[in-house]
N, C-alpha and C positions, 0 to 999 in steps of 0.2 A: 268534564268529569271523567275521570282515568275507569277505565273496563277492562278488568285482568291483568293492570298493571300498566298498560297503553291508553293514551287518549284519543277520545271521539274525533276522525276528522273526516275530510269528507271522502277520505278515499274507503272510510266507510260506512257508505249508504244503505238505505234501507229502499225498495222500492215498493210501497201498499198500493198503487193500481198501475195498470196498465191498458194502454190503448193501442189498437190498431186499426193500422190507416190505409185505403188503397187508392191509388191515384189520385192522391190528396185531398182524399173525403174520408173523414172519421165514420168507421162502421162500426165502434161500440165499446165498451171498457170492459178487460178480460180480469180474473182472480190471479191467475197463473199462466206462466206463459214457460215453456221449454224448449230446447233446441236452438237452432243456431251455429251449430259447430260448424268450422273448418278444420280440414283434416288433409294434409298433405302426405301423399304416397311416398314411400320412400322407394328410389333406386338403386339399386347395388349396380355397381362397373367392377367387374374385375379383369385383372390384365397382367400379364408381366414383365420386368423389365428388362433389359438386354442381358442384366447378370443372372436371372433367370429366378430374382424375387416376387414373392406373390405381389402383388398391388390391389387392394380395394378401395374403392371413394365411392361413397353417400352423398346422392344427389336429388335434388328435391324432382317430383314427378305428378301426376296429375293432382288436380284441388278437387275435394268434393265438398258438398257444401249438406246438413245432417236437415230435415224437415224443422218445421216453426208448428208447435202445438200450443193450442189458445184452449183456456177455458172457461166458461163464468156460468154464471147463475142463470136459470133460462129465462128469454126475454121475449118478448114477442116481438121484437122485428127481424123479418125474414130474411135480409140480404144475403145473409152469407148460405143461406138453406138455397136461396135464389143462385147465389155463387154456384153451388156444384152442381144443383140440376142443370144451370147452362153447359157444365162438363157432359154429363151423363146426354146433353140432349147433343153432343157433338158440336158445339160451339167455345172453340178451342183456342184461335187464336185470338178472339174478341176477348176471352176471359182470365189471359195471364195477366197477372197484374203485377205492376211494385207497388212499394210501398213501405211499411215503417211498424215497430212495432216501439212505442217509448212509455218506459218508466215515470213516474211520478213518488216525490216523499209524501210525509203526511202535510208538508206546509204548501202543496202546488206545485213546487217546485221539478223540473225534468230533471232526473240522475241518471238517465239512460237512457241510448237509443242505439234500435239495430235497422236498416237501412235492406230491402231485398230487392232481387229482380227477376222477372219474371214468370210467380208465384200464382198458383193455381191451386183448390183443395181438392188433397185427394181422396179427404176423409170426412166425414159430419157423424159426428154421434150423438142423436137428439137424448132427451132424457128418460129417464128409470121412473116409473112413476109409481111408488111403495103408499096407500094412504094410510098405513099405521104409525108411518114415521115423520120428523117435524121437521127432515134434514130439509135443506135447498135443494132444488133439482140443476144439476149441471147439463149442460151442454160442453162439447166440444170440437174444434174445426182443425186437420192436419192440414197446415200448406205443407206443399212442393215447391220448395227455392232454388234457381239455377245458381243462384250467388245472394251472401248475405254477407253484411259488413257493420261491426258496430262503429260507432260513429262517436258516441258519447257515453 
């Protein structure tokens, strides 16, 4: 069925959950998931040449790779709470992980997946707890990725 004149294909998806994964054990299904960016530094070369024109060339220079923010509804399993107290208790390189973070449509199906390495949270933001309000309580977990790579 055409939408604004173009039709529905898969190139666009919808993704309604999200899961991630670390060291190939699912830790939980998040609402919203952010970040991911790669971003390559740009280098300027300048020079000149024997007729004594400027020269400049743009060369690609370090990769950074931007934090992975998960969000959902809070749940009572602790892993990921258990995640960063192993940071905070100084249990550092037992606690990088990879791992995955992959989309899902409304029919099961995967429409996406991003791929990390060496990822550790540097953040936990348990929840708000209002009892005049009917919202859902979020939680939130920021990893630290040395590299991340989508996949699918």
């Amino acid at each position: 069925m055409p939408i604004g004149g173009t039709e529905f294909t898969k190139d666009m998806t919808r993704a309604i959950s999200f899961y991630l994964e670390l060291d190939g054990i699912q830790e939980g299904q998040f609402k919203s998931v952010s970040g991911g960016e790669m971003t390559i530094e740009v280098v300027e070369y300048v020079a000149s040449s024997k007729k004594g024109e400027y020269l400049k060339t743009k060369q690609p220079g370090k990769i950074s790779f931007s934090n992975i923010v998960l969000s959902r509804g809070m749940s009572a399993e602790m892993n990921l709470h258990k995640w960063i107290d192993d940071i905070a208790k100084g249990k550092i390189a037992s606690s990088r992980k990879g791992g995955s973070v992959t989309g899902y449509d409304d029919s099961g199906e995967e429409v996406y997946k991003m791929t990390f390495e060496r990822g550790w949270p540097m953040r936990y933001k348990g929840v708000d707890f209002d009892a005049s309000t009917n919202e859902v309580k979020v939680e939130e977990v920021e990893i630290c990725v040395e590299k991340c790579d989508r996949v699918k």
